[in-house]
C-alpha positions in Angstrom: 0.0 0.0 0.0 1.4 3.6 -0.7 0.0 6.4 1.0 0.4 10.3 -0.4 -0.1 13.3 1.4 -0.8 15.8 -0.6 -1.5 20.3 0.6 -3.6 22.8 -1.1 -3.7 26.3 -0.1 -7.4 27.4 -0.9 -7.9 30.9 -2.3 -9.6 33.1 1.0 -13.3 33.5 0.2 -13.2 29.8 -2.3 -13.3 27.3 0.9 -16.8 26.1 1.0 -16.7 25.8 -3.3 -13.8 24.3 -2.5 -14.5 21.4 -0.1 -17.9 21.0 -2.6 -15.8 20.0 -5.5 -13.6 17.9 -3.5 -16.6 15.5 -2.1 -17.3 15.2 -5.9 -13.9 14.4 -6.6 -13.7 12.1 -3.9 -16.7 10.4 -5.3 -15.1 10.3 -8.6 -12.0 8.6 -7.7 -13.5 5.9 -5.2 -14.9 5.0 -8.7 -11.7 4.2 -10.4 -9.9 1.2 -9.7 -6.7 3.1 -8.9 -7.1 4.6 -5.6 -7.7 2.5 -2.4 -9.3 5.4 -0.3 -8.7 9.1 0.4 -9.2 11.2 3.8 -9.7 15.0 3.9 -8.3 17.3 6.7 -9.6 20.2 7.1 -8.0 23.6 8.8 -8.7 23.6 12.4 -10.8 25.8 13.3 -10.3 29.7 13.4 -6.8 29.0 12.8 -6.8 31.4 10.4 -5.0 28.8 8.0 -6.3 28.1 4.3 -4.5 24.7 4.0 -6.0 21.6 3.5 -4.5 18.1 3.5 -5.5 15.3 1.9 -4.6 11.0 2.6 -4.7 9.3 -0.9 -4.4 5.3 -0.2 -3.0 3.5 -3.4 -2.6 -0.6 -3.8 0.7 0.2 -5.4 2.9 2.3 -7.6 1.6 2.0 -11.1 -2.0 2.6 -9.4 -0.6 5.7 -8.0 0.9 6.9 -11.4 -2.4 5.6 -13.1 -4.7 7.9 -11.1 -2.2 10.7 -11.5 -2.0 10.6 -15.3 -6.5 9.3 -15.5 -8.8 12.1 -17.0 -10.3 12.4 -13.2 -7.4 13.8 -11.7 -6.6 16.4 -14.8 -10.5 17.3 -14.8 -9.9 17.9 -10.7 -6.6 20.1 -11.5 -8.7 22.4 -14.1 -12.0 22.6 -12.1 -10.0 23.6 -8.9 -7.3 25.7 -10.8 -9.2 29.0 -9.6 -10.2 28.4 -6.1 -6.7 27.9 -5.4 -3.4 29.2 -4.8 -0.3 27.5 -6.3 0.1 23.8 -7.3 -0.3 21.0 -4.5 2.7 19.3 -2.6 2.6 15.9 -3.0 4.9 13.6 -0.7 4.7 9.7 -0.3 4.7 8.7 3.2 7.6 6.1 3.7 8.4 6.0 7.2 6.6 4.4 10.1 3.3 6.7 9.6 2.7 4.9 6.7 2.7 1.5 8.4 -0.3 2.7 10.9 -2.1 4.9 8.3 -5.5 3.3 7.6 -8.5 4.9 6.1 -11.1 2.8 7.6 -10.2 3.9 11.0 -8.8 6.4 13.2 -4.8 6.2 14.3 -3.8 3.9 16.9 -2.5 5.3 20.1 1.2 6.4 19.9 1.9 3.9 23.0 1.0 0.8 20.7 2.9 2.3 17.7 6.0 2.6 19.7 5.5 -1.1 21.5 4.9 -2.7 18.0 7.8 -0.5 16.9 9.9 -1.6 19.9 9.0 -5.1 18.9 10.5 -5.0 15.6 13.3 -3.7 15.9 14.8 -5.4 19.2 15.0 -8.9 16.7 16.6 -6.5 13.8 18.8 -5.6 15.6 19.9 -8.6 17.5 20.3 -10.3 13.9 21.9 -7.2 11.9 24.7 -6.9 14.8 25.4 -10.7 14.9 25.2 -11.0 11.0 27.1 -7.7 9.8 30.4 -8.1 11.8 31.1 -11.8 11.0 31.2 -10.8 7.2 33.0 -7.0 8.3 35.0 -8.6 10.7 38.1 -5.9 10.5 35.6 -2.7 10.0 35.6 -0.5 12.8 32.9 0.5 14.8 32.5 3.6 12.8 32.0 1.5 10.2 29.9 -1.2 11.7 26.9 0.9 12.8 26.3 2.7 10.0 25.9 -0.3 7.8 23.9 -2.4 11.0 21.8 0.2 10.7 20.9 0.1 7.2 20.1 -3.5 7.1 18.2 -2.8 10.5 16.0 0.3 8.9 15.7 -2.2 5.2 14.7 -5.0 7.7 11.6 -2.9 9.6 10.8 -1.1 6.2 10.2 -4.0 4.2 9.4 -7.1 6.0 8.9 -6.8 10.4 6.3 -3.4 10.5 4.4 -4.9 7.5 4.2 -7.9 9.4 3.3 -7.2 12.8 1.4 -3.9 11.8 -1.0 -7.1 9.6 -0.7 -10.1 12.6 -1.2 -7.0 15.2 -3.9 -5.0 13.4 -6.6 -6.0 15.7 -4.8 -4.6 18.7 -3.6 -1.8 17.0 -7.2 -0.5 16.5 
């Protein structure tokens, strides 16, 4: 799953035609097989602020680049081009909030993330610091960490949060 966040700044007196055509948009999208769910967050109140955030779910890549590149989204970009200010910043979500991002419900409590957390990486480590000096076995320790670490990070990125965030998702929310 790959999760974008993505910014608007809304022109000041456009906010309420604004949120209208993104409900139809939302609707629109949910339609096409490329997007796996989207979340809207509004300003807080009188904050003053005319930024709004969107959560765009994707099953993978080429869905994501789909969508992005699909009639929808360049229908969106021209009926919204006056009610804003600016393009939108888009940025994928790679790190540990996109393990617990979800669009069905609400985030777990940041004590679970950083147990489940804790969980995965006391093994990753244990393995990566027994594993990486028997094959670096003159590196110094300068050298050692740095390159623990990496396989430690790859090691929670791609295989350990995946896991327990899916064996642990009932807990979790």
């Amino acid at each position: 799953m790959i999760h974008v966040a993505i910014t608007r700044r809304v022109r000041r007196g456009h906010e309420h035609e604004f949120e209208q055509a993104l409900r139809r948009f939302f609707r629109a999208a949910l339609d096409e097989s490329t997007t796996a769910g989207a979340s809207l967050i509004l300003p807080a109140p009188d904050s003053g602020s005319n930024e709004y955030g969107v959560l765009r779910s994707f099953q993978d890549d080429a869905a994501k680049q789909a969508f992005y590149h699909s009639e929808t989204y360049r229908r969106w970009e021209r009926e919204v081009a006056p009610l804003v200010e600016g393009e939108p910043s888009k940025h994928d979500l790679h790190g540990l909030e996109a393990f617990f991002r979800s669009d069905t419900v609400s985030q777990p409590p940041m004590w679970k993330m950083a147990l489940l957390t804790w969980l995965a990486v006391n093994p990753a480590v244990w393995i990566w610091s027994q594993a990486v000096p028997l094959v670096l076995d003159t590196a110094s320790p300068w050298v050692l960490l740095p390159v623990t670490n990496v396989f430690v990070v790859a090691t929670l990125t791609w295989a350990f949060m995946p896991l327990l965030v899916r064996v642990f998702g009932w807990w979790l929310r």
